[in-house]
DOVO-685464 format. One line per field, with one value per atom (N, C-alpha, C, O, CB): x, y, z; residue in one letter; residue number from 1. Coordinates in Angstrom, 3 decimals. Glycine has a CB too. Layout:
residues N
c1 = (X | ...)
c2 = (Y | ...)
c3 = (Z | ...)
aa = (A | ...)
i = (NUM | ...)
end
This chain:
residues 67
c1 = (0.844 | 0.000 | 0.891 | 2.022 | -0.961 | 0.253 | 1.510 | 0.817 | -0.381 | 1.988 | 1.867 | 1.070 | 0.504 | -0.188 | 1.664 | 1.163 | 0.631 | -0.829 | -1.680 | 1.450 | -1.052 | -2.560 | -3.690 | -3.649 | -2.730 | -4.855 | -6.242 | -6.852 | -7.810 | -7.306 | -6.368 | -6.464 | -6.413 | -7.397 | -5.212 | -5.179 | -4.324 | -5.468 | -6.184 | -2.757 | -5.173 | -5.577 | -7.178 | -7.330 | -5.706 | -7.802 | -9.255 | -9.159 | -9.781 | -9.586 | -7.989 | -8.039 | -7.655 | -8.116 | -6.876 | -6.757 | -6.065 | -7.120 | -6.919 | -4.644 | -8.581 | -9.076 | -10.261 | -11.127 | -9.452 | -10.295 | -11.396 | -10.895 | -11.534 | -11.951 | -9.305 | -8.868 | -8.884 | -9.302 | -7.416 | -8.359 | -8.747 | -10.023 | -10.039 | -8.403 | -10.878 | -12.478 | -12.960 | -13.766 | -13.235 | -12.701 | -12.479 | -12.421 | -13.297 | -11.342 | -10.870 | -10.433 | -10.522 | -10.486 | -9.168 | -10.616 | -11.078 | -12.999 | -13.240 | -10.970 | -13.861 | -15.250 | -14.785 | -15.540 | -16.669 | -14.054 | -14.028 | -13.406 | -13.716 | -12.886 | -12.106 | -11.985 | -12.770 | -12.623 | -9.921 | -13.363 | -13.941 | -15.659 | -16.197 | -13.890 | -16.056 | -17.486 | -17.485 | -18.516 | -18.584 | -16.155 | -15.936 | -15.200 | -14.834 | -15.443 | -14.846 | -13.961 | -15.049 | -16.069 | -12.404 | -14.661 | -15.256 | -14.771 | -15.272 | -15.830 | -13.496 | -12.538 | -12.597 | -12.630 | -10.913 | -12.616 | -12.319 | -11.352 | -11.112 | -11.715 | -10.889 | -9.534 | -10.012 | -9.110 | -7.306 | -11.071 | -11.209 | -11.294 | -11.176 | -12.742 | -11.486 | -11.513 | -9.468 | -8.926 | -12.591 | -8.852 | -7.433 | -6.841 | -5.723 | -6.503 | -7.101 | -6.731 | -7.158 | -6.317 | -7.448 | -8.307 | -9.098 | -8.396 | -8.293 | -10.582 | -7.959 | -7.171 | -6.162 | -5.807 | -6.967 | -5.083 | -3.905 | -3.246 | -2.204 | -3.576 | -5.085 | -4.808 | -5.214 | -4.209 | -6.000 | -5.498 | -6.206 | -5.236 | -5.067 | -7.611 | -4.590 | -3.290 | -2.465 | -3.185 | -2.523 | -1.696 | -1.119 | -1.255 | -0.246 | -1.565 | -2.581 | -2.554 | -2.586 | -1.790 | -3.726 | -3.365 | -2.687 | -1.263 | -0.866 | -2.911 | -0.521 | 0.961 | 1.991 | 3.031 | 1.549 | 1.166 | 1.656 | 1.501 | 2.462 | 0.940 | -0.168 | -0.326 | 0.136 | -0.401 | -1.627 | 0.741 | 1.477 | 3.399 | 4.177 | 1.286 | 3.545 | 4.914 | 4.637 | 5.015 | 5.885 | 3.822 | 3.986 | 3.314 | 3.186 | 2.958 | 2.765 | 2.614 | 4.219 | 4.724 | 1.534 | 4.595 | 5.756 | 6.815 | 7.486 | 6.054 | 6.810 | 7.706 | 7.552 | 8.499 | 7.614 | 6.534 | 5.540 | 5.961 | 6.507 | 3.628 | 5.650 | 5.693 | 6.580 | 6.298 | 4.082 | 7.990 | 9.498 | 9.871 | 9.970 | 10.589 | 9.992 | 10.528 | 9.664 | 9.932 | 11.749 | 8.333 | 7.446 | 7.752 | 7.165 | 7.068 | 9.128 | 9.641 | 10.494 | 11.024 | 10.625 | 10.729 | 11.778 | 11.050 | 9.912 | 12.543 | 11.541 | 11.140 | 10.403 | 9.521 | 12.255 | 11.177 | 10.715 | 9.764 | 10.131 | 11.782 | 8.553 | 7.450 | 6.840 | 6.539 | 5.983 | 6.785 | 6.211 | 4.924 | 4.403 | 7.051 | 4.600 | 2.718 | 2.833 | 3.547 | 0.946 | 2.162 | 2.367 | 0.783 | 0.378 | 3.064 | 0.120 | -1.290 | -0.677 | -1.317 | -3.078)
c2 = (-1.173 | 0.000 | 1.239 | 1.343 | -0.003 | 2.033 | 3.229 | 4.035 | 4.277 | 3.806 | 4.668 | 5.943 | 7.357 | 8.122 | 6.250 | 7.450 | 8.299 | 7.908 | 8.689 | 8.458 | 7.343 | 6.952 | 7.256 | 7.488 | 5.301 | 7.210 | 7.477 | 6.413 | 6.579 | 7.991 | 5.304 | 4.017 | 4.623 | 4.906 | 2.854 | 4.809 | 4.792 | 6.124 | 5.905 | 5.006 | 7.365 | 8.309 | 7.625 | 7.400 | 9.049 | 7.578 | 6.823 | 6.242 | 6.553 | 5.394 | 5.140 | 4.117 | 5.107 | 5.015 | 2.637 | 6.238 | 7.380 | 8.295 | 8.980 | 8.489 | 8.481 | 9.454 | 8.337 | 8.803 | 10.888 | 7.402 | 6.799 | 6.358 | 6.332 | 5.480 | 5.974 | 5.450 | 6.705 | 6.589 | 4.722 | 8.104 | 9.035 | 9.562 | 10.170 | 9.691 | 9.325 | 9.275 | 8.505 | 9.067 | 8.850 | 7.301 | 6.307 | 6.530 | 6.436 | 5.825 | 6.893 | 7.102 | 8.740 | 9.060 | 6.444 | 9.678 | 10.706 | 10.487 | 10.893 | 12.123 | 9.879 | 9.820 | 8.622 | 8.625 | 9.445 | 7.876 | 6.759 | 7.661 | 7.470 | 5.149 | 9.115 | 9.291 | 11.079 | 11.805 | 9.142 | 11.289 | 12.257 | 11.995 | 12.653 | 13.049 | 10.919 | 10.865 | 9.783 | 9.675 | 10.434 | 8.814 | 8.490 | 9.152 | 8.667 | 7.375 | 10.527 | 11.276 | 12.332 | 12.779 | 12.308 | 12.544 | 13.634 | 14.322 | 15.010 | 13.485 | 14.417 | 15.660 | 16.824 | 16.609 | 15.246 | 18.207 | 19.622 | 19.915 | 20.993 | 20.339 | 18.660 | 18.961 | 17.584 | 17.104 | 18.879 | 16.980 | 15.753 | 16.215 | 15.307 | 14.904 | 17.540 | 17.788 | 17.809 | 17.222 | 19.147 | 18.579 | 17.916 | 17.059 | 16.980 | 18.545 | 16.168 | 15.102 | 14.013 | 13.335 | 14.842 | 14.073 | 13.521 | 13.761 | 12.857 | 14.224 | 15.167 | 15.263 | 14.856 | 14.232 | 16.334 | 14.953 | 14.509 | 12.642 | 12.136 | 15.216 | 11.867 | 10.310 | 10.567 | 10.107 | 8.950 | 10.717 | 10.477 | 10.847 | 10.459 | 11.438 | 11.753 | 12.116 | 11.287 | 10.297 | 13.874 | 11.095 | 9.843 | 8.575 | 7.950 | 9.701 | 7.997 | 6.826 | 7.193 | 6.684 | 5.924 | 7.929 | 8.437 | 8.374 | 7.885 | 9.812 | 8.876 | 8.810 | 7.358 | 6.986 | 10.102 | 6.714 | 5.580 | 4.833 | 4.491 | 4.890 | 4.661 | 3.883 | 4.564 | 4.287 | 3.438 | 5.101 | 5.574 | 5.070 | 4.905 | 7.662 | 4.966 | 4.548 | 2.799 | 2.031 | 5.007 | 2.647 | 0.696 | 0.590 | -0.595 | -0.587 | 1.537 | 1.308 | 1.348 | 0.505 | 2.591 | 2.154 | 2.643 | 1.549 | 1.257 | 3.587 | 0.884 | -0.165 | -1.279 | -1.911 | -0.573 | -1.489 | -3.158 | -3.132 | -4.062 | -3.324 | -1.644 | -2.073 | -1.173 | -0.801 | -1.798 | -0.488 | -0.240 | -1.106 | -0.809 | -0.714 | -2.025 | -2.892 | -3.775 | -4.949 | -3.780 | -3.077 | -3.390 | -4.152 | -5.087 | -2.259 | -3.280 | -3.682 | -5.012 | -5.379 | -2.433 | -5.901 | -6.826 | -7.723 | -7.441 | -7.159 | -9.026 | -10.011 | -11.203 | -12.018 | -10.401 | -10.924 | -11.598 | -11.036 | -10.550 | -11.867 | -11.135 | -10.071 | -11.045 | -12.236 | -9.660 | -10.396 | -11.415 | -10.939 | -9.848 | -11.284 | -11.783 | -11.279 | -11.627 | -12.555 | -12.970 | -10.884 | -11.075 | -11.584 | -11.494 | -9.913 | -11.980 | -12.412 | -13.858 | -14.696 | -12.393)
c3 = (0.000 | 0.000 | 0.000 | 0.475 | 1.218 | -0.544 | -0.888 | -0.243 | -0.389 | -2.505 | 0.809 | 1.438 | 1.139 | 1.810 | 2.191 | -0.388 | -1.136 | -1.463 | -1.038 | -2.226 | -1.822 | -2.545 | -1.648 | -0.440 | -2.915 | -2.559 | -1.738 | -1.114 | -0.359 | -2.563 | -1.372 | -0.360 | 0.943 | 1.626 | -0.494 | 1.252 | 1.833 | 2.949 | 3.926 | 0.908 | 2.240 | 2.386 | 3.672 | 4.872 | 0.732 | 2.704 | 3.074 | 4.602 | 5.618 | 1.924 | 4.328 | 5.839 | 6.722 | 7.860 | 6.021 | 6.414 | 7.730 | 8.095 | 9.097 | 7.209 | 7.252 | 7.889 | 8.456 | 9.196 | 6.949 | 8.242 | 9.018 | 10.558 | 11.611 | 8.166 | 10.230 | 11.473 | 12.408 | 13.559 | 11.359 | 11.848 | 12.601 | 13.259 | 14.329 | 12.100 | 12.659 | 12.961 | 13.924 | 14.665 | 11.908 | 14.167 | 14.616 | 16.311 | 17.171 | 13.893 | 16.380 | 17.423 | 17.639 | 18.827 | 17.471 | 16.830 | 17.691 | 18.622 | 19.759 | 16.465 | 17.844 | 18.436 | 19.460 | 20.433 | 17.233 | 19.527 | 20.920 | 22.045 | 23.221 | 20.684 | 21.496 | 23.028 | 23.267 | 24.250 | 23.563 | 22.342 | 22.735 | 23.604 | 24.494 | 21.433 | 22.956 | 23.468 | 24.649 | 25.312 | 22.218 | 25.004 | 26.584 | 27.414 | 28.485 | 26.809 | 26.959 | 28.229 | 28.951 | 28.425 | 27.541 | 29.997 | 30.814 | 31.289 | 32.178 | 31.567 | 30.849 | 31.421 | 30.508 | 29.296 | 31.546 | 31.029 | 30.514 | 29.245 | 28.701 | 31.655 | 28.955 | 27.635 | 26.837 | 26.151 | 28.321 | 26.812 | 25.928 | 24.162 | 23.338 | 26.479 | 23.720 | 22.693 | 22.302 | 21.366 | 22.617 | 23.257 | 22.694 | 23.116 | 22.607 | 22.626 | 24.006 | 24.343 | 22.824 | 22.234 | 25.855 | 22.533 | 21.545 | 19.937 | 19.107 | 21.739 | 19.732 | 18.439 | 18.517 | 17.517 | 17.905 | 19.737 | 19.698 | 19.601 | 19.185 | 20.837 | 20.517 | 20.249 | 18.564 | 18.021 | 21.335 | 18.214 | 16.645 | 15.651 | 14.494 | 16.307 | 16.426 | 15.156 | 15.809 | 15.946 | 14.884 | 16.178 | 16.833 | 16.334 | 16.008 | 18.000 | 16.201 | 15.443 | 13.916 | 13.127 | 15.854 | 13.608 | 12.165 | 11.799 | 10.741 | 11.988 | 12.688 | 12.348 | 12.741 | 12.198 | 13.157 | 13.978 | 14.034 | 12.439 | 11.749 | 15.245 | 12.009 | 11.102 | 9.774 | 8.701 | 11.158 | 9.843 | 8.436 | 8.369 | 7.429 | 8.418 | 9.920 | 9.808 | 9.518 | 8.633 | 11.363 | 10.692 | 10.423 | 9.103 | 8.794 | 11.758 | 8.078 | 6.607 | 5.915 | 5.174 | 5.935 | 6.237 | 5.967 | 5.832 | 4.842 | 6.928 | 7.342 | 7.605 | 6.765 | 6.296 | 8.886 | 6.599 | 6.054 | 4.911 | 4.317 | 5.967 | 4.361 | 2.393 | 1.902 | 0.763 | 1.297 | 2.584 | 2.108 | 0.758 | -0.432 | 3.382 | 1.329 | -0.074 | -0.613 | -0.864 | 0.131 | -0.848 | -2.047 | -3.367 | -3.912 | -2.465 | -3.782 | -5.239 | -5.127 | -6.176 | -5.928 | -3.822 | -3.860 | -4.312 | -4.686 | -2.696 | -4.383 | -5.000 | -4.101 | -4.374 | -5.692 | -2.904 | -1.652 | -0.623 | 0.447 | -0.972 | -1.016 | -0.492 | 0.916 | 0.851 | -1.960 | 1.833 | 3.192 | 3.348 | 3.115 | 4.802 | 3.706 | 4.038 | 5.992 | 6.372 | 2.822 | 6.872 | 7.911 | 8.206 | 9.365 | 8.580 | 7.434 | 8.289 | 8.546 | 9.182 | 7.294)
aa = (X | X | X | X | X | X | X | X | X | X | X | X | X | X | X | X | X | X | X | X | X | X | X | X | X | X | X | X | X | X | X | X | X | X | X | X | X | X | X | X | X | X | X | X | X | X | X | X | X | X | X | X | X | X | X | X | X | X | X | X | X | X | X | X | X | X | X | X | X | X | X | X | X | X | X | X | X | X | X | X | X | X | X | X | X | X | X | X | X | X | X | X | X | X | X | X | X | X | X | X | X | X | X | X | X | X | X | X | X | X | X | X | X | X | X | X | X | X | X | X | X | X | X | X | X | X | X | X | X | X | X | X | X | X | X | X | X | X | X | X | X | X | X | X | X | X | X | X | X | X | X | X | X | X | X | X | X | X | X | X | X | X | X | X | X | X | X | X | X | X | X | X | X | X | X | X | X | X | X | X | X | X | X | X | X | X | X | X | X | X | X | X | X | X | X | X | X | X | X | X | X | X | X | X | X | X | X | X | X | X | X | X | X | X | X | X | X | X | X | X | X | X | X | X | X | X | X | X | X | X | X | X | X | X | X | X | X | X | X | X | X | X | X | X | X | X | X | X | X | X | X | X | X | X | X | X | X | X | X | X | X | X | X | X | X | X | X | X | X | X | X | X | X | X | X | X | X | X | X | X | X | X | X | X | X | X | X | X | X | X | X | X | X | X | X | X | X | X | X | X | X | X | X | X | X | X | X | X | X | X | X | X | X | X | X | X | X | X | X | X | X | X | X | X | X | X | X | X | X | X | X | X | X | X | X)
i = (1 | 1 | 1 | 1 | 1 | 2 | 2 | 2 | 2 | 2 | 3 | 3 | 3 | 3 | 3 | 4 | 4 | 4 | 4 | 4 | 5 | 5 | 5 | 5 | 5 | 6 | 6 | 6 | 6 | 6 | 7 | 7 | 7 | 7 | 7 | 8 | 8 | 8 | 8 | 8 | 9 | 9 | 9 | 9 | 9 | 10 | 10 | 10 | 10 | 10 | 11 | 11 | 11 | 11 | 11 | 12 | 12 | 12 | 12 | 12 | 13 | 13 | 13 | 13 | 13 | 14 | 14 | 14 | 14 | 14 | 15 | 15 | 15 | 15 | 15 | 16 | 16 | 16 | 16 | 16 | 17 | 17 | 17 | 17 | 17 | 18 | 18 | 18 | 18 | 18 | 19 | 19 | 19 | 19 | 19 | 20 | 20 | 20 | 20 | 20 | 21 | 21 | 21 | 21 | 21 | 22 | 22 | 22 | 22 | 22 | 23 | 23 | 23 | 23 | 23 | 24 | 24 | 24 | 24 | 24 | 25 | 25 | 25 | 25 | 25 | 26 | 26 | 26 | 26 | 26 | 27 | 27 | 27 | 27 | 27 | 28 | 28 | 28 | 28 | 28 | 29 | 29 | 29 | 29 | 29 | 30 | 30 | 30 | 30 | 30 | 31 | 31 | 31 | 31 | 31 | 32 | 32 | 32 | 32 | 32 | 33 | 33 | 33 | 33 | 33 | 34 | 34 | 34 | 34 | 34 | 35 | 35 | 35 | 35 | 35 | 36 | 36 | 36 | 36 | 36 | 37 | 37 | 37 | 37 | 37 | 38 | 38 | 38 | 38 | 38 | 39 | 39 | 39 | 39 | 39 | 40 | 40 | 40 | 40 | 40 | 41 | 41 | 41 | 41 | 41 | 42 | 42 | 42 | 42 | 42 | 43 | 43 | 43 | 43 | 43 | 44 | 44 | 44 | 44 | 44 | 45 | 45 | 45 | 45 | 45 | 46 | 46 | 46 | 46 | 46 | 47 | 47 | 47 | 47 | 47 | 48 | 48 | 48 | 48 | 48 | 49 | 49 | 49 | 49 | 49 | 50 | 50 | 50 | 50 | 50 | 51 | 51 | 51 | 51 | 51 | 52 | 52 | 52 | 52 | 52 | 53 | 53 | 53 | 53 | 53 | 54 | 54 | 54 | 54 | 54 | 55 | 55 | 55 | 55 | 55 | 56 | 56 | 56 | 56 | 56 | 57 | 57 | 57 | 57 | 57 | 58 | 58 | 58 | 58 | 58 | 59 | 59 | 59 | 59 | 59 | 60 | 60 | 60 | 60 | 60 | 61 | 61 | 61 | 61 | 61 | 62 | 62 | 62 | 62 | 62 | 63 | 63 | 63 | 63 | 63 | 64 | 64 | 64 | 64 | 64 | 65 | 65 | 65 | 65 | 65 | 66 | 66 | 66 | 66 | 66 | 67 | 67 | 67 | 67 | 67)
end
């Protein structure tokens, strides 16, 4: 998966969606709106590196599948 693409694109704003409405609508603290953007960008950026990591060498010949 190329992190350029709208695949790609797609899965990062849902995963962001995702996890911003899980910690904004179970928190009850006074800062859950940035507490809430900051987990969400966070996994956004996690899941762009372990994309990152996974499919580096896309072009080799020896491709691993981890499921």
């Amino acid at each position: 998966m190329n992190i350029r693409s709208k695949k790609f694109f797609l899965v990062a704003l849902i995963t962001f969606i995702i996890l911003f409405l899980m910690n904004y609508i179970g928190n009850d603290l006074p800062d859950k709106l940035e507490r809430a953007l900051m987990t969400a960008g966070a996994g956004v950026v996690g899941l762009t590196i372990g994309m990152w990591f996974v499919y580096r060498n896309s072009k080799d010949d020896t491709h691993h599948d981890f499921d």
